[in-house]
Biopython code that builds the backbone (N, CA, C, O; Angstrom):
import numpy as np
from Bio.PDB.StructureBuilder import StructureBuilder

atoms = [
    (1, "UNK", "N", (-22.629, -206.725, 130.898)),
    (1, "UNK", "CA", (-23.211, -208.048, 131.047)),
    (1, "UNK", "C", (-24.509, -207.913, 131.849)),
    (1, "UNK", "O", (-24.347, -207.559, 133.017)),
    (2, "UNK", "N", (-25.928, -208.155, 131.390)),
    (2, "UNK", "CA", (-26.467, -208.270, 132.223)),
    (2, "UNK", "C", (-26.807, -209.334, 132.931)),
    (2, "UNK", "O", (-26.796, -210.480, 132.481)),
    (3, "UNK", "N", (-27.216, -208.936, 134.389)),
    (3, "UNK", "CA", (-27.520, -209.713, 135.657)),
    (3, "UNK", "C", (-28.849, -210.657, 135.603)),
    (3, "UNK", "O", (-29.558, -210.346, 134.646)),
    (4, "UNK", "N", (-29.304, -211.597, 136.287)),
    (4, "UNK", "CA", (-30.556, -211.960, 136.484)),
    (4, "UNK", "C", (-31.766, -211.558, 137.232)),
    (4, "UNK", "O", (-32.907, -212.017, 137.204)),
    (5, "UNK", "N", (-30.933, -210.015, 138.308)),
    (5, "UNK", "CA", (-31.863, -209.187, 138.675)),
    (5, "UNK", "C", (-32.285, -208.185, 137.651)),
    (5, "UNK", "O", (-33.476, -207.887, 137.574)),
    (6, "UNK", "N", (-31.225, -207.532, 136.698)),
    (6, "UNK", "CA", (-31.684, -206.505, 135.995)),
    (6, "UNK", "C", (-33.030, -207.374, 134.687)),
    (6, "UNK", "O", (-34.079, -206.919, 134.233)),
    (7, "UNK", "N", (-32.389, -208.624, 134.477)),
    (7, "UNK", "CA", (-34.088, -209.283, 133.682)),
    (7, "UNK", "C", (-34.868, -209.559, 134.435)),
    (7, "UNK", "O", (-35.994, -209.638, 133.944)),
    (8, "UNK", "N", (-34.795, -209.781, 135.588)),
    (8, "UNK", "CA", (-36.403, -210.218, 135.873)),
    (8, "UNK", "C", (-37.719, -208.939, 136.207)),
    (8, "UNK", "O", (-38.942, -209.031, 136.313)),
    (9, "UNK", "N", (-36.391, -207.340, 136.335)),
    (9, "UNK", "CA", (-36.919, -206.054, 136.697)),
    (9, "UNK", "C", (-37.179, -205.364, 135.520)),
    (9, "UNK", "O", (-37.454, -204.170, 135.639)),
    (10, "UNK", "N", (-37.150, -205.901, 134.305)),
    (10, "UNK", "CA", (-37.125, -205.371, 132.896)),
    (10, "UNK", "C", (-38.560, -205.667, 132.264)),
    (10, "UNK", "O", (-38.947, -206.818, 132.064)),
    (11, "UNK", "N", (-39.154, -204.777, 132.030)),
    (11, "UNK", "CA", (-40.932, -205.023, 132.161)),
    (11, "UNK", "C", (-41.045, -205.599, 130.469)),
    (11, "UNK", "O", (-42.020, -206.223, 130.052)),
    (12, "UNK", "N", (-39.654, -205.186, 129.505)),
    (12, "UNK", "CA", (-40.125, -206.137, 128.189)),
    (12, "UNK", "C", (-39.998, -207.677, 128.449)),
    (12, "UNK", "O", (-40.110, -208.504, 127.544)),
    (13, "UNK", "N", (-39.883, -207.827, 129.070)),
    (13, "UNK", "CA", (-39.428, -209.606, 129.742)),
    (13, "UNK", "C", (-40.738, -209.976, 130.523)),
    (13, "UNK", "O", (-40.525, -211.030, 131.122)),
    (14, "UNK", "N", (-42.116, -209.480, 130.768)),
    (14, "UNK", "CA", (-43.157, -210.223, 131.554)),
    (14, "UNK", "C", (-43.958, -210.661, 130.243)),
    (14, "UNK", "O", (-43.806, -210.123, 129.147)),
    (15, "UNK", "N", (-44.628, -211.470, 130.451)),
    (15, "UNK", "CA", (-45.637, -212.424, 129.698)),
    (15, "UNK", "C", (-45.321, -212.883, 128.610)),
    (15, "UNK", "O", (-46.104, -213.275, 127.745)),
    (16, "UNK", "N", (-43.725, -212.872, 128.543)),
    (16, "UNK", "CA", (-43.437, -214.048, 127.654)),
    (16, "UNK", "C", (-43.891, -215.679, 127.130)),
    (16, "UNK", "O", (-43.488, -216.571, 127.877)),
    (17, "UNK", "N", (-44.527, -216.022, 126.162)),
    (17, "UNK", "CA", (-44.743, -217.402, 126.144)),
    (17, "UNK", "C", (-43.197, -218.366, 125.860)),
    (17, "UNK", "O", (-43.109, -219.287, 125.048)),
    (18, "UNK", "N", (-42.224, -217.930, 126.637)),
    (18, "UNK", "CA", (-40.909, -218.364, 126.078)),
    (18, "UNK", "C", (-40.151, -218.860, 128.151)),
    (18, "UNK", "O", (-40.474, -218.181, 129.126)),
    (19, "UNK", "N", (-39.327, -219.944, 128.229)),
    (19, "UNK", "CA", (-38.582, -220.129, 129.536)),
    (19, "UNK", "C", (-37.783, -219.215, 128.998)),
    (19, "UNK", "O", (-37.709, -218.983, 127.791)),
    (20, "UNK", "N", (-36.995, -218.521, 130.102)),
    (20, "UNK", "CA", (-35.409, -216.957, 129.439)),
    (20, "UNK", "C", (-34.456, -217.547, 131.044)),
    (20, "UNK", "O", (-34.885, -217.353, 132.181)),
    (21, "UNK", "N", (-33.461, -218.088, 130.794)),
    (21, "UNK", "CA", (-32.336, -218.287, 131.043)),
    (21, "UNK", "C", (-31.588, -217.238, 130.644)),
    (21, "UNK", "O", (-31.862, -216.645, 129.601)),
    (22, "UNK", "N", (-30.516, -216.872, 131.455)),
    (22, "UNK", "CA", (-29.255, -216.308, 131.212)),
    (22, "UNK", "C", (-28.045, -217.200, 131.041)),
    (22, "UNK", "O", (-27.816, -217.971, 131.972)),
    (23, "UNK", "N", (-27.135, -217.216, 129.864)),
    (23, "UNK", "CA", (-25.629, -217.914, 130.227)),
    (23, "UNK", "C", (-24.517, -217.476, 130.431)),
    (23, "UNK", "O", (-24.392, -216.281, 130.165)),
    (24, "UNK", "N", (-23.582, -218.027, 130.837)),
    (24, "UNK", "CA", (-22.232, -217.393, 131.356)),
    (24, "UNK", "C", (-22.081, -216.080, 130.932)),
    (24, "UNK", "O", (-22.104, -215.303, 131.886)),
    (25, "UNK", "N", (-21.942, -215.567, 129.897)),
    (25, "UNK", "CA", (-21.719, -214.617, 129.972)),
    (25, "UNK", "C", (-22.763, -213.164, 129.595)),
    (25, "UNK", "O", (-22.514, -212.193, 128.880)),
    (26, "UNK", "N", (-23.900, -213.479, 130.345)),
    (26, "UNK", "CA", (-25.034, -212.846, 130.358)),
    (26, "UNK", "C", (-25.577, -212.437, 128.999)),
    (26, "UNK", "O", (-25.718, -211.227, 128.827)),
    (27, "UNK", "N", (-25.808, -213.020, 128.296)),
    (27, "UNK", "CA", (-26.755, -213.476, 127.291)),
    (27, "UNK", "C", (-28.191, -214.793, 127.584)),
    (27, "UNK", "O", (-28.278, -215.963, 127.955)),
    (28, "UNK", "N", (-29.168, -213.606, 127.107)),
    (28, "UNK", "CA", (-30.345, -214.134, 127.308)),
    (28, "UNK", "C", (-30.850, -215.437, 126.495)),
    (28, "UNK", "O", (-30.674, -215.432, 125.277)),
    (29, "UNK", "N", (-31.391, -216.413, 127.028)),
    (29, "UNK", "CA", (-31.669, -217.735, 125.905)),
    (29, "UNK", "C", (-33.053, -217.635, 126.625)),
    (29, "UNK", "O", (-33.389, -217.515, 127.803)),
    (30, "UNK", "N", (-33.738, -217.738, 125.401)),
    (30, "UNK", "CA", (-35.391, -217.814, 124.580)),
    (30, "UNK", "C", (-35.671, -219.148, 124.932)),
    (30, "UNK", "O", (-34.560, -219.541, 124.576)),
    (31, "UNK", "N", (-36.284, -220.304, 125.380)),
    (31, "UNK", "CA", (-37.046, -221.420, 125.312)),
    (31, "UNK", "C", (-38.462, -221.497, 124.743)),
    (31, "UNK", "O", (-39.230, -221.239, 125.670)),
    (32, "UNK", "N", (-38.968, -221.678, 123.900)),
    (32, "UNK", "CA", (-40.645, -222.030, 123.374)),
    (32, "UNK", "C", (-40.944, -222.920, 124.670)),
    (32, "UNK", "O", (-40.232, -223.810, 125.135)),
    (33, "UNK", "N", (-42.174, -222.454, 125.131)),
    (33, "UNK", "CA", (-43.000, -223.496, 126.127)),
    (33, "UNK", "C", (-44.602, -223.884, 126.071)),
    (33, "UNK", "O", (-45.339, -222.899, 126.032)),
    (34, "UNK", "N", (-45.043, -224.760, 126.064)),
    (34, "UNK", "CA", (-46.555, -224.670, 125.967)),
    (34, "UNK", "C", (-47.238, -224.761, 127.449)),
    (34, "UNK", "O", (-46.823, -224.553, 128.589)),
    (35, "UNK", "N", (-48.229, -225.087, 127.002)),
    (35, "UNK", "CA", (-49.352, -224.710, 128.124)),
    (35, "UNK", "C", (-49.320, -225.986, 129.006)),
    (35, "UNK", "O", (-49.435, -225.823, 130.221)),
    (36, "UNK", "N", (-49.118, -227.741, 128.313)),
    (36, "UNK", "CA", (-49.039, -228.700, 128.961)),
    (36, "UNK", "C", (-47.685, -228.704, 129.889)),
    (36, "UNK", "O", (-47.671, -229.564, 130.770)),
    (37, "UNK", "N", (-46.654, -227.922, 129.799)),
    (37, "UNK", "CA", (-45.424, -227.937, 130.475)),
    (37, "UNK", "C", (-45.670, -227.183, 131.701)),
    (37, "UNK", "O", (-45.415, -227.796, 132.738)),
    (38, "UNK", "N", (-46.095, -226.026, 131.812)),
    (38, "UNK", "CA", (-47.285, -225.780, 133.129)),
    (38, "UNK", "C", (-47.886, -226.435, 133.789)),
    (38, "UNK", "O", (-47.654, -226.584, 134.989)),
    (39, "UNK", "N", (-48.662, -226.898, 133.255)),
    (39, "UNK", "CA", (-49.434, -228.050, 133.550)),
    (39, "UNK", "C", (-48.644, -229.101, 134.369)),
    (39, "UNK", "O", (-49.009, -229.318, 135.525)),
    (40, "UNK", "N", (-47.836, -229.610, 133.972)),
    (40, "UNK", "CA", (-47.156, -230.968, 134.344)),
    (40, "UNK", "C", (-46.640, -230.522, 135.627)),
    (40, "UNK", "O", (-46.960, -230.975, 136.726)),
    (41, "UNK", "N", (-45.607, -229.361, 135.323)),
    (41, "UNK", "CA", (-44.679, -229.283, 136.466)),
    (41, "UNK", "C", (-45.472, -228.211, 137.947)),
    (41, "UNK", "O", (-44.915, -227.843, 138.981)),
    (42, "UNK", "N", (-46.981, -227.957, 137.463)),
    (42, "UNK", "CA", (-47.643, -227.757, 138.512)),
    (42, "UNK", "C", (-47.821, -229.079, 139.182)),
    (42, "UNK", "O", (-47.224, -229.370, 140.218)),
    (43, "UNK", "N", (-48.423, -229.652, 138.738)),
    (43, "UNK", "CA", (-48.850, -231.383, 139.123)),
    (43, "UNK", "C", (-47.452, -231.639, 139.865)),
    (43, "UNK", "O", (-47.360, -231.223, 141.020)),
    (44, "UNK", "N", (-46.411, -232.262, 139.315)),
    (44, "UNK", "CA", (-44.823, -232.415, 139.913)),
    (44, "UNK", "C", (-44.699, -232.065, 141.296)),
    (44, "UNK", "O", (-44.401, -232.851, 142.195)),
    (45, "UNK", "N", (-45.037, -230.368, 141.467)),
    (45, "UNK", "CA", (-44.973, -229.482, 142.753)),
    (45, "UNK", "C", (-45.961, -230.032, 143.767)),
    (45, "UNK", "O", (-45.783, -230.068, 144.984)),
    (46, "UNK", "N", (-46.793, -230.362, 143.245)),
    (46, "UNK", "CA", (-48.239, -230.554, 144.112)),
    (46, "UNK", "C", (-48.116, -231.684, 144.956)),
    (46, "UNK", "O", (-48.542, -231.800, 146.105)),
    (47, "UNK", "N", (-47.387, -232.644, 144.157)),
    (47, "UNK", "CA", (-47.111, -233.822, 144.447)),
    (47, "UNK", "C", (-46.346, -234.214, 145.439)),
    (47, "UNK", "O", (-46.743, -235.038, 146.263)),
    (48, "UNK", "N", (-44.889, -233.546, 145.486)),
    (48, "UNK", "CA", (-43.781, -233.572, 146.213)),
    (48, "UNK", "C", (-44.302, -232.990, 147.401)),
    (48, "UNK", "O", (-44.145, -233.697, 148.396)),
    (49, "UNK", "N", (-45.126, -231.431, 147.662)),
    (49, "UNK", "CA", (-45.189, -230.950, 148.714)),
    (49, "UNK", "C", (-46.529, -232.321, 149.215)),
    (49, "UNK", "O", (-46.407, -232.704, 150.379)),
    (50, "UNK", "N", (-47.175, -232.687, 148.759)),
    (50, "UNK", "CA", (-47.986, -234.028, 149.619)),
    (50, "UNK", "C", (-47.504, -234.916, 150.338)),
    (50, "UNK", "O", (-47.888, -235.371, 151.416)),
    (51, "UNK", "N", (-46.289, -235.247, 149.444)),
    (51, "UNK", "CA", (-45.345, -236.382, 150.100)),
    (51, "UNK", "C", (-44.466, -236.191, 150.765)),
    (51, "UNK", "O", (-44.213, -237.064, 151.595)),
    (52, "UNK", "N", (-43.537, -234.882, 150.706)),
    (52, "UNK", "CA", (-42.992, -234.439, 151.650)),
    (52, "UNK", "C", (-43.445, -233.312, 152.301)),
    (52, "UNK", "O", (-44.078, -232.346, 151.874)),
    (53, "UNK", "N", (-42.787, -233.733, 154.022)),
    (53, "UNK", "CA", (-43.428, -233.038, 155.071)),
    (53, "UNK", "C", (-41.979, -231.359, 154.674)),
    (53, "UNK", "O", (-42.315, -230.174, 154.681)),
    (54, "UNK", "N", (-40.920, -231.736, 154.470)),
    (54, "UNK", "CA", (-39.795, -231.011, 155.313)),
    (54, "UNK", "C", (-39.615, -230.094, 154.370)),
    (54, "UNK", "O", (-38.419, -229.806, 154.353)),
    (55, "UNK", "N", (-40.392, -229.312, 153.340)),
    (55, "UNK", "CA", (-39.829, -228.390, 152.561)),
    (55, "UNK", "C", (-41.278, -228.169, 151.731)),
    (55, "UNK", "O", (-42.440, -228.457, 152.019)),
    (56, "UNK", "N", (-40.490, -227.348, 150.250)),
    (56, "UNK", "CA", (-41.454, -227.175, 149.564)),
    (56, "UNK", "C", (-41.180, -227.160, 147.673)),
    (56, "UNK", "O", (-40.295, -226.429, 147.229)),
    (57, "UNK", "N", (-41.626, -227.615, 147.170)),
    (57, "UNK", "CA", (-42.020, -227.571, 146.080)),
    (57, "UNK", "C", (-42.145, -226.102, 145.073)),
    (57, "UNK", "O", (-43.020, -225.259, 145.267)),
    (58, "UNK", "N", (-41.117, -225.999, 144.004)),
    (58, "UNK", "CA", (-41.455, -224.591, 143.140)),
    (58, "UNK", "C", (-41.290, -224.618, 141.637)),
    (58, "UNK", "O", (-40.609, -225.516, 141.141)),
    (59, "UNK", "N", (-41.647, -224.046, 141.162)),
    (59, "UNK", "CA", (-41.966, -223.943, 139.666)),
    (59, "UNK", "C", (-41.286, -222.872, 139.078)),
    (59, "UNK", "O", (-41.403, -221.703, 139.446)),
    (60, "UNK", "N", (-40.441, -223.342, 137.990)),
    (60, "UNK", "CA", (-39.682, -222.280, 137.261)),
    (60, "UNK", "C", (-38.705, -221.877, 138.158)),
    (60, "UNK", "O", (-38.263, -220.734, 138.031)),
    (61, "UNK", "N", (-38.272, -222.605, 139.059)),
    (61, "UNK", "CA", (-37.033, -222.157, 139.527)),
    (61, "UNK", "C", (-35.770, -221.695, 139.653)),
    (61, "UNK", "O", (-34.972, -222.430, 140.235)),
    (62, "UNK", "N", (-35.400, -220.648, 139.243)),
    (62, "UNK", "CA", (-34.047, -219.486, 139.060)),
    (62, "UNK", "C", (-33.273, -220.564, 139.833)),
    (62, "UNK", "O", (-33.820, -221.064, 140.816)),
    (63, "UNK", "N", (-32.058, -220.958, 139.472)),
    (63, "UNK", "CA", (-30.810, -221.621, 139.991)),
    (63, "UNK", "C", (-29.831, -221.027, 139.557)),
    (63, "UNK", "O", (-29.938, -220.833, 138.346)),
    (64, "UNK", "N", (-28.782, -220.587, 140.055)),
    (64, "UNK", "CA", (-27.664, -219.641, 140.003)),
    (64, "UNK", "C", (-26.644, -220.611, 139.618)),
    (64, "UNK", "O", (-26.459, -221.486, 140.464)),
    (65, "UNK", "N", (-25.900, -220.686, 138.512)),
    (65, "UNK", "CA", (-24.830, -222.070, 137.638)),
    (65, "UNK", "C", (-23.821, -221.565, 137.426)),
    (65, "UNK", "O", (-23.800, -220.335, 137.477)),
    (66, "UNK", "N", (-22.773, -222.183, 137.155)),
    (66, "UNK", "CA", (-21.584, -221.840, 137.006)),
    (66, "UNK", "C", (-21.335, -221.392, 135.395)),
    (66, "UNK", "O", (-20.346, -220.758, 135.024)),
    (67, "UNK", "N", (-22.152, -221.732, 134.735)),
    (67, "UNK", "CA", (-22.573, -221.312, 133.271)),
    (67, "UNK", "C", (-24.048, -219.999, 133.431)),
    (67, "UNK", "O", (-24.634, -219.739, 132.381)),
    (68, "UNK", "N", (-24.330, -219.571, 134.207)),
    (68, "UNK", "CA", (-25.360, -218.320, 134.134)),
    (68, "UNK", "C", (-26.748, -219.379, 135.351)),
    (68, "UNK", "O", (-26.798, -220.370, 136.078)),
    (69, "UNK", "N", (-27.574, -218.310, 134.856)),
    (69, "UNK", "CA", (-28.808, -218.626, 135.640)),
    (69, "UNK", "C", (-29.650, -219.965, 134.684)),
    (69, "UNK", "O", (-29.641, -219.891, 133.456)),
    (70, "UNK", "N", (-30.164, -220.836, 135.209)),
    (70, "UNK", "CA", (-31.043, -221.919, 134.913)),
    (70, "UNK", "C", (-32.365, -221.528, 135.436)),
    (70, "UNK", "O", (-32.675, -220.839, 136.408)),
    (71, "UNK", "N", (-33.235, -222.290, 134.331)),
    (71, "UNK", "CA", (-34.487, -221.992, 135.589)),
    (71, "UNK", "C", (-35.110, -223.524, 135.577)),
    (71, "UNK", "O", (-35.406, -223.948, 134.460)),
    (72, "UNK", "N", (-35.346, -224.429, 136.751)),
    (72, "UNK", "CA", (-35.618, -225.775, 136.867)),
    (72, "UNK", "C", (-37.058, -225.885, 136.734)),
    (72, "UNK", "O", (-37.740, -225.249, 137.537)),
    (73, "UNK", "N", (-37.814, -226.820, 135.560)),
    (73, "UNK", "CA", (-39.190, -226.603, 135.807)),
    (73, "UNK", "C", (-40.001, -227.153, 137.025)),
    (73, "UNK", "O", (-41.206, -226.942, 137.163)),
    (74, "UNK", "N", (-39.269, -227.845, 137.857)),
    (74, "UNK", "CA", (-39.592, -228.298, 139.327)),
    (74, "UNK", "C", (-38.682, -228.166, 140.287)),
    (74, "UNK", "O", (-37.764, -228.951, 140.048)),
    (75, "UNK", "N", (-38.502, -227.592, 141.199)),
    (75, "UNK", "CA", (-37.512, -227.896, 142.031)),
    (75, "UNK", "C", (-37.688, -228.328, 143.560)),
    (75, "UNK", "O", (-38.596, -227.636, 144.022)),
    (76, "UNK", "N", (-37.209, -229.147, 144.472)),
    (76, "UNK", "CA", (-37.422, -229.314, 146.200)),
    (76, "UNK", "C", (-36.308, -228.291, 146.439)),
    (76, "UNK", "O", (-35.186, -228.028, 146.006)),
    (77, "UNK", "N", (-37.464, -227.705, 147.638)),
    (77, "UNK", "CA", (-36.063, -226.892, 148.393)),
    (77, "UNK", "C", (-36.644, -227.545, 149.898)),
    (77, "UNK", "O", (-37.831, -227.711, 150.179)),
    (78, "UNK", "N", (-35.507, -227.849, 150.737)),
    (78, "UNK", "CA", (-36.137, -228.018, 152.348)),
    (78, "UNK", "C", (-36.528, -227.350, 152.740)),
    (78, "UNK", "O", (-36.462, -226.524, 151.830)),
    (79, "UNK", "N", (-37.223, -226.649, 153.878)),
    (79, "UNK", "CA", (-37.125, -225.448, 154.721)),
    (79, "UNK", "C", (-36.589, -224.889, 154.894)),
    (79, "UNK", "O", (-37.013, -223.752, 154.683)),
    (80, "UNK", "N", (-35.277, -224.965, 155.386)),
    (80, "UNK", "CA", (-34.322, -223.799, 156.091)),
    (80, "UNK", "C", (-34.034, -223.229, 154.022)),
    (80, "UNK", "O", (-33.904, -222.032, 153.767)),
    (81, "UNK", "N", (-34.010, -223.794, 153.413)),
    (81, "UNK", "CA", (-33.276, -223.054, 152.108)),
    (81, "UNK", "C", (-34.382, -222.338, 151.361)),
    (81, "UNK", "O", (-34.136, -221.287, 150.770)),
    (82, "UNK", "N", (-36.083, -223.087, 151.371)),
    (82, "UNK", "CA", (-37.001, -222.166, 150.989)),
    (82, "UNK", "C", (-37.128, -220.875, 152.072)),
    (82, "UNK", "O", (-37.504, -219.902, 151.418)),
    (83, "UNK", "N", (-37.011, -220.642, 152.999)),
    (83, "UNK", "CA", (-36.880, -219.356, 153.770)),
    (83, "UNK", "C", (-35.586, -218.517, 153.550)),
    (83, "UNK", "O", (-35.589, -217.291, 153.656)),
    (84, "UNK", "N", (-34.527, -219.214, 153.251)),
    (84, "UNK", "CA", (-33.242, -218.413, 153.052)),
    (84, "UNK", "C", (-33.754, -217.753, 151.433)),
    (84, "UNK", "O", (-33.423, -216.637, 151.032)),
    (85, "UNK", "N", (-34.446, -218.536, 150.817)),
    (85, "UNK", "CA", (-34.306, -217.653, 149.077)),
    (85, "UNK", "C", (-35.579, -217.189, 148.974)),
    (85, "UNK", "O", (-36.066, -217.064, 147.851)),
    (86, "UNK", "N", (-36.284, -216.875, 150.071)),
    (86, "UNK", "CA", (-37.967, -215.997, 150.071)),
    (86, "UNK", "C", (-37.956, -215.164, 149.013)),
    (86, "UNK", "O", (-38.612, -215.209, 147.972)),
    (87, "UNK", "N", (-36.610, -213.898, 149.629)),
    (87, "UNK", "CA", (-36.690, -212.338, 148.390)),
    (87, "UNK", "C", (-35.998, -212.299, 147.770)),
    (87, "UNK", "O", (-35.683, -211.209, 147.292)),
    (88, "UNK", "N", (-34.992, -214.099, 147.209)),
    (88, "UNK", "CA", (-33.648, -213.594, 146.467)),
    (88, "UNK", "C", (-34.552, -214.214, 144.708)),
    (88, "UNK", "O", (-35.612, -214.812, 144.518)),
    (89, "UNK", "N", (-33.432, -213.664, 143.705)),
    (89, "UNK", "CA", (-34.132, -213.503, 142.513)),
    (89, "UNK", "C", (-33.730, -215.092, 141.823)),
    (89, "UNK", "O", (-34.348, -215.619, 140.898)),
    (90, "UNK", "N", (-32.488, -215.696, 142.569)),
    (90, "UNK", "CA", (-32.405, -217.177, 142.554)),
    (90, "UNK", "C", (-31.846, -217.832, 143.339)),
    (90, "UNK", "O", (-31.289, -217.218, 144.248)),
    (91, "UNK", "N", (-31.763, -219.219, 143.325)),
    (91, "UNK", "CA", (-31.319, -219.886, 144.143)),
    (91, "UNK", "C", (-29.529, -220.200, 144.458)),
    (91, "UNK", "O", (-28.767, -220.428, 143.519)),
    (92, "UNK", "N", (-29.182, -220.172, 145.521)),
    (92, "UNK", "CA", (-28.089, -220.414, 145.407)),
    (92, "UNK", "C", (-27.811, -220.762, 147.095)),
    (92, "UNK", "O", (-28.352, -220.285, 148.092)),
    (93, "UNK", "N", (-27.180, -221.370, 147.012)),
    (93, "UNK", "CA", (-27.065, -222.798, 146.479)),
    (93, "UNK", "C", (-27.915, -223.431, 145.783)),
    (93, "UNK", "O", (-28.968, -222.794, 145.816)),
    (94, "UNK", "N", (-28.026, -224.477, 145.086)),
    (94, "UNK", "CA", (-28.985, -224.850, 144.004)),
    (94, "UNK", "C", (-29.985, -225.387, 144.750)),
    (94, "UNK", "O", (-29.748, -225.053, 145.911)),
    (95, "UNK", "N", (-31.113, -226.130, 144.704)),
    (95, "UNK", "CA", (-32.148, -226.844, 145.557)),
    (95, "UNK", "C", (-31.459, -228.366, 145.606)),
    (95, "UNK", "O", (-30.682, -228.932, 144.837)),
    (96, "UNK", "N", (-32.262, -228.880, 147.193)),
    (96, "UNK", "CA", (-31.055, -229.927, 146.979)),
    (96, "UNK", "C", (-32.176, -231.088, 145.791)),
    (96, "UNK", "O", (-33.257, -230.859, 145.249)),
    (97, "UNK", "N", (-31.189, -232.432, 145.780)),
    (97, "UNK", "CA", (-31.888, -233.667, 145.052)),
    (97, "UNK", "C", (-32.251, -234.630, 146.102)),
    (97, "UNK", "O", (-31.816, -234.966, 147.204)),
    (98, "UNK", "N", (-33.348, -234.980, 145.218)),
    (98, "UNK", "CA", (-34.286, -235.868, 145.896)),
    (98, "UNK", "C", (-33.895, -237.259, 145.069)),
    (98, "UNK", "O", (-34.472, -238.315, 145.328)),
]
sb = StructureBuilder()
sb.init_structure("model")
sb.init_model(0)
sb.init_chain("A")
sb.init_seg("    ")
for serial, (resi, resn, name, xyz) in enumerate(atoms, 1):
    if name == "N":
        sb.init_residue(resn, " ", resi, " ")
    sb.init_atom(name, np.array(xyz, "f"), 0.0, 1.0, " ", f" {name:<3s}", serial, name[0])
structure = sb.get_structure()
């Protein structure tokens, strides 16, 4: 089964024009993405970290699921949880909701 560290360390997996999720049972899922979906959920990030003081704002965010890895195209994390997941490859606990 592979892990969500062994894909993100797998050099055929960079510059994909595709989101790559893993599911439960480590199988890779393909997403088509364009250039405006970038776009947006940069804007999204930009936004949140303006308005909020207590955390930070991220893009393409690895979330660790009970069905495999997700990746959120925006996510808030507070402080104490954006410093806890600095060098990890996802989040876990998930980021909280706003």
């Amino acid at each position: 089964m592979l892990t969500w560290e062994q894909l993100c360390d797998d050099k055929r997996f960079e510059d994909l024009p595709f989101k790559i999720e893993l599911n439960g049972r480590g199988q890779i899922i393909m997403s088509p993405t364009r250039y405006y979906r970038g776009k947006h959920s940069n804007r999204i990030a930009s936004l949140l970290e303006e308005h909020q003081r207590w955390g930070e704002g991220s893009v393409d965010c690895a979330v660790e699921t009970a069905d495999g890895v997700k990746v959120a195209d925006v996510a808030w994390l507070s402080t104490g949880l954006a410093k806890k997941m600095r060098n990890a490859f996802a989040c876990s606990p998930a980021p909280q909701k706003r």
